[in-house]
C-alpha positions as CSV (number, residue, x, y, z in Angstrom):
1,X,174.1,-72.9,-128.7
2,X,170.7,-74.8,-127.5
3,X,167.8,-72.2,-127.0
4,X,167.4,-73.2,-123.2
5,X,171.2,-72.5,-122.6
6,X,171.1,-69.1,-124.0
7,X,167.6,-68.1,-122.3
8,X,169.4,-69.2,-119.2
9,X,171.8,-66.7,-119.3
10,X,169.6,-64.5,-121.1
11,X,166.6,-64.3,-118.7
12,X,168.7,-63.6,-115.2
13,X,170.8,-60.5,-117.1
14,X,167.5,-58.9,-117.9
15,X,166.7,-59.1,-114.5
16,X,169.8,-58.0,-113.1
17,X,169.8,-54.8,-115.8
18,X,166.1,-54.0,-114.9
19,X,167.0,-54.3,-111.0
20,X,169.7,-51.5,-111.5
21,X,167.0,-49.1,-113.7
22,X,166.7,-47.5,-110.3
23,X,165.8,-43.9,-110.4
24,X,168.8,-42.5,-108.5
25,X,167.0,-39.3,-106.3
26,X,167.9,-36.0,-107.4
27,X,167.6,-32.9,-105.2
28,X,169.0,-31.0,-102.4
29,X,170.2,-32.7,-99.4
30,X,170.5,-31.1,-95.9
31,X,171.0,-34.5,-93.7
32,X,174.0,-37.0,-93.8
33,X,171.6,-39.3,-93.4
34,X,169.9,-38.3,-96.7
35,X,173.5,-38.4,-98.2
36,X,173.7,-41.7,-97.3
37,X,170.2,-42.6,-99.1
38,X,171.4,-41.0,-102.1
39,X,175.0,-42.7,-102.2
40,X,173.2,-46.2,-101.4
41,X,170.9,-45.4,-104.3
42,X,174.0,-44.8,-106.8
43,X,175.9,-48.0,-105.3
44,X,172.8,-50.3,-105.9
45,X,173.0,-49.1,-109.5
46,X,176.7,-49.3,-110.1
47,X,176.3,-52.8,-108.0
48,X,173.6,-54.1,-110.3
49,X,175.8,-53.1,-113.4
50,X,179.0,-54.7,-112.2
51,X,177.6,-58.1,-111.5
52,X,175.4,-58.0,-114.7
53,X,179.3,-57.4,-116.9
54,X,180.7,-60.5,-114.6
55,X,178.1,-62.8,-115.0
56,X,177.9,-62.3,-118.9
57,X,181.3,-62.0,-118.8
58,X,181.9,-65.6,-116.9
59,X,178.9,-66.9,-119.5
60,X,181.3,-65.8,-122.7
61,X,184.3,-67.5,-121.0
62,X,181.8,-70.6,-120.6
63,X,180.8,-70.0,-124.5
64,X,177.0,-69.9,-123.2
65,X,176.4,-66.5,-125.1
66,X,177.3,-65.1,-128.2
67,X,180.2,-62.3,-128.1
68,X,178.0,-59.9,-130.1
69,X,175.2,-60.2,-126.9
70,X,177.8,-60.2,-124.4
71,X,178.9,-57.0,-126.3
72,X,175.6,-55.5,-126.0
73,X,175.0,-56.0,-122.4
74,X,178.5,-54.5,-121.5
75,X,177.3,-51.7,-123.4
76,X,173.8,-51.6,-121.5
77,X,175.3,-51.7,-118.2
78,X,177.8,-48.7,-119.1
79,X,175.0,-46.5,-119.4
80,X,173.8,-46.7,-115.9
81,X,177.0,-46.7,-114.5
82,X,178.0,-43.6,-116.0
83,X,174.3,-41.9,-115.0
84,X,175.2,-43.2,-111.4
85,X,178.7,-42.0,-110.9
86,X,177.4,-38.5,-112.7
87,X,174.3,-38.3,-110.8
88,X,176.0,-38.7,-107.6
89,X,179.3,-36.4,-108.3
90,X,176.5,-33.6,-108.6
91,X,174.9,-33.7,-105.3
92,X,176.5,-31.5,-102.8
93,X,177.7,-33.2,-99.2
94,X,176.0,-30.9,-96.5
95,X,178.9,-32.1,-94.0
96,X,182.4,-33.1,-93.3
97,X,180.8,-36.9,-92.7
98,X,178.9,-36.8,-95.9
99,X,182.0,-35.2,-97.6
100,X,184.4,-38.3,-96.3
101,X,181.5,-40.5,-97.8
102,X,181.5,-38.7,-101.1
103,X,184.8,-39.7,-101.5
104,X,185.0,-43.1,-100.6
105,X,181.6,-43.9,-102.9
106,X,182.9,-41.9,-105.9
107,X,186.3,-43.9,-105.9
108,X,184.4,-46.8,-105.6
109,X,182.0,-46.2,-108.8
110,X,185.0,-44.6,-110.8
111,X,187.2,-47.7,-110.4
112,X,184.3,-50.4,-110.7
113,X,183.4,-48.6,-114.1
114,X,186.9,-49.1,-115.4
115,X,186.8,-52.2,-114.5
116,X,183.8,-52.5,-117.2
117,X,185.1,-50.2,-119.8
118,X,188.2,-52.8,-119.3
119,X,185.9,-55.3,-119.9
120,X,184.6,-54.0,-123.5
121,X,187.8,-53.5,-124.5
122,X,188.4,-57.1,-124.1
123,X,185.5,-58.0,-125.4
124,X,186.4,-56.0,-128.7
125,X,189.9,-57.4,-128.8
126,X,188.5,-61.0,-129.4
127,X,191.4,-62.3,-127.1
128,X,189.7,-65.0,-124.1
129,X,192.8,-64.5,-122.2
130,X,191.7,-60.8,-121.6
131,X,188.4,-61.4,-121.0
132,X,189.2,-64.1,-118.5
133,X,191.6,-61.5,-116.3
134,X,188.5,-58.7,-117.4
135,X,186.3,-60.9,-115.0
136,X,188.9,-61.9,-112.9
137,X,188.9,-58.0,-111.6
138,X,185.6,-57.5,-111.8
139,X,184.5,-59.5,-108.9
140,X,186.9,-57.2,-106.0
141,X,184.6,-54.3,-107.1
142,X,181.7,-56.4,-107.3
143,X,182.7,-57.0,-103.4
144,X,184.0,-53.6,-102.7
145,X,180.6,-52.2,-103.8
146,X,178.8,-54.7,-101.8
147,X,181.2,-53.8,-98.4
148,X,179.8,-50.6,-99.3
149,X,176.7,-51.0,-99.4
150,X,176.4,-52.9,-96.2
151,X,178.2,-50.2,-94.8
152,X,176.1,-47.6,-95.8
153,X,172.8,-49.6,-94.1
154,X,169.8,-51.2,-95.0
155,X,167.7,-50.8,-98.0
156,X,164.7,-48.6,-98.0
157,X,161.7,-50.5,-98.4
């Protein structure tokens, strides 16, 4: 593999990691409105993780990375997913609204982190074909997690 093929894969998947190191608040919450801040906080990481796995993902399919890397960063961008979905599933709705919206956010990380954990297992199998449908349903939860996120509003600044 030539060095400026792997550093351009290598260089946007640290940034994409690094954007989703976002501390996710911890804390009481009293508003639905401060609900939603906290959900939006947990889809941004789970977002940031999801298209991190596809886009190494599509660079293994593309043989622009090494399966050992590609390994590793599925691995990385477990972690914050888990933290995410377990950091959220902690904080207690104040509301029916914020209640409905727990719901809909923790489905939404639960089956988008499958979707990676699917992914490794692929990854581990050594079998393209598996990888290639691995990706293939990673991108609706990419896009489900994005709807979401739109949904929810704006991003603080």
């Amino acid at each position: 593999m030539r060095r400026s093929t792997l550093w351009s894969v290598v260089v946007p998947v640290v940034f994409v990691i690094t954007g989703g190191c976002v501390t996710n608040p911890v804390g009481p919450v009293t508003t639905v409105d401060g609900y939603r801040e906290k959900a939006a906080a947990s889809i941004d990481v789970a977002l940031g993780s999801v298209e991190t796995v596809r886009l190494v993902g599509e660079a293994e399919l593309e043989d622009k990375t090494f399966t050992s890397f590609t390994r590793q960063v599925v691995d990385d961008a477990l972690g914050p997913m888990r933290t995410a979905e377990d950091t959220f599933e902690t904080i207690a709705p104040p509301d029916d609204e914020a209640r409905a919206l727990q719901r809909e956010v923790l489905d939404a990380l639960v089956l988008s982190r499958r979707a990676l954990v699917v992914m490794a297992t692929a990854l581990e199998e050594g079998d393209p074909n598996a990888i290639a449908r691995a990706v293939a349903a990673i991108r609706p939860h990419a896009d489900a997690l994005r709807t979401l996120r739109e949904k929810l509003g704006s991003r603080s600044p």
